[in-house]
PyMOL commands that place a pseudoatom at each C-alpha (Angstrom):
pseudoatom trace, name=CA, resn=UNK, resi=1, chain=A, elem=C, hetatm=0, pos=[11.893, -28.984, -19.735]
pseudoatom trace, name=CA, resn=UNK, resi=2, chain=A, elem=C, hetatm=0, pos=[10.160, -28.035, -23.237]
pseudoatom trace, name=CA, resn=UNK, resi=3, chain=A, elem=C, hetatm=0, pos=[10.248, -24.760, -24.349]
pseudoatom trace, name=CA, resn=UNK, resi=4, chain=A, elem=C, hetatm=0, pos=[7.384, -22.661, -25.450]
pseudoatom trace, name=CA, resn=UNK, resi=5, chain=A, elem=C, hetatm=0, pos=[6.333, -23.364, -29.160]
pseudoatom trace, name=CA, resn=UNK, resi=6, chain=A, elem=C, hetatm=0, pos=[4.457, -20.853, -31.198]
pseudoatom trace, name=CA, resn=UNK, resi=7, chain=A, elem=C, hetatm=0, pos=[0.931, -21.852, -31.635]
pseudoatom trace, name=CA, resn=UNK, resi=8, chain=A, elem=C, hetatm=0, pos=[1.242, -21.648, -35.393]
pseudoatom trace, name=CA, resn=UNK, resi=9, chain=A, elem=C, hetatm=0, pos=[3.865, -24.550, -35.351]
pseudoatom trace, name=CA, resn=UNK, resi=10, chain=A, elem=C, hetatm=0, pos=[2.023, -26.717, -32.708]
pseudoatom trace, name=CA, resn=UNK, resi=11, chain=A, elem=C, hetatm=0, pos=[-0.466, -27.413, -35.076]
pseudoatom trace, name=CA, resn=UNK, resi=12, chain=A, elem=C, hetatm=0, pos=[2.231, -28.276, -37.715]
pseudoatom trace, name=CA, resn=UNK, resi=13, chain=A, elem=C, hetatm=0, pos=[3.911, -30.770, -35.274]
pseudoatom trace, name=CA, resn=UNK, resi=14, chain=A, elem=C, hetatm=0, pos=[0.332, -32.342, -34.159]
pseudoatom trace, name=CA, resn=UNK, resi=15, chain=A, elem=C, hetatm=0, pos=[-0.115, -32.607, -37.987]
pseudoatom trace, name=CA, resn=UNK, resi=16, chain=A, elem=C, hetatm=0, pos=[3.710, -34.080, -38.434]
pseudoatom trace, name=CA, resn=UNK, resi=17, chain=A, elem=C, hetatm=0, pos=[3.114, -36.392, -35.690]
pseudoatom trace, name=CA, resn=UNK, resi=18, chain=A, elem=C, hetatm=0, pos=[-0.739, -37.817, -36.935]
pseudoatom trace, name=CA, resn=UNK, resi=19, chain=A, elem=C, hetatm=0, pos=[0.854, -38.141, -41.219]
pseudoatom trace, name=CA, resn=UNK, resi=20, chain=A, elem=C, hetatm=0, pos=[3.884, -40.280, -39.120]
pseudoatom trace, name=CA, resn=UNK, resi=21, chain=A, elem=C, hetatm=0, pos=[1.209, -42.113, -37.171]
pseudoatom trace, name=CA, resn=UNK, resi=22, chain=A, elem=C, hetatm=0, pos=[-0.515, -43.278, -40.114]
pseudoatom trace, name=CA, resn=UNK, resi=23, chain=A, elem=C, hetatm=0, pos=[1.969, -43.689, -41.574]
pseudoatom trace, name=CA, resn=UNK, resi=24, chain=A, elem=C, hetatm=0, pos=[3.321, -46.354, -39.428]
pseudoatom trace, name=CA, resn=UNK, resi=25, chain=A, elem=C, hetatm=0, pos=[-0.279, -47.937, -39.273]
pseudoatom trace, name=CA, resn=UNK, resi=26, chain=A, elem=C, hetatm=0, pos=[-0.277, -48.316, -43.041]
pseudoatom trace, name=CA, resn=UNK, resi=27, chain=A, elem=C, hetatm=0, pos=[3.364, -49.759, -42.629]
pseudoatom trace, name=CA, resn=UNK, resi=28, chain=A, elem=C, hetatm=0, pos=[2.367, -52.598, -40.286]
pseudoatom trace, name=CA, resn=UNK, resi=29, chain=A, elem=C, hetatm=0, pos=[-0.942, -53.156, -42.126]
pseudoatom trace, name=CA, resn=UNK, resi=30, chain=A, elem=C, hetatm=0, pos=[1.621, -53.829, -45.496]
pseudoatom trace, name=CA, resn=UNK, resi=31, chain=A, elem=C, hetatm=0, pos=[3.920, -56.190, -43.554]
pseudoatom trace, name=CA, resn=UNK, resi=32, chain=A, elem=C, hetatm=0, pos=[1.096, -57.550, -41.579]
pseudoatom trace, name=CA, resn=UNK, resi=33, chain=A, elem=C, hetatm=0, pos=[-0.593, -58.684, -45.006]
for i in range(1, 33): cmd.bond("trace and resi %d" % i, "trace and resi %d" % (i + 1))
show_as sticks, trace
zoom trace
């Protein structure tokens, strides 16, 4: 089960998780080219 995060750090993990997203796009779009 998850346990109950803070709204101020929700927002900090949704931003963590979109920088890693791109992140990884940019990645693949390198070793795709």
């Amino acid at each position: 089960m998850e346990e109950p995060v803070p709204r101020v750090e929700r927002p900090l993990t949704r931003s963590l998780r979109s920088r890693q997203r791109m992140s990884r796009s940019r990645s693949t779009h390198l070793c795709s080219t």
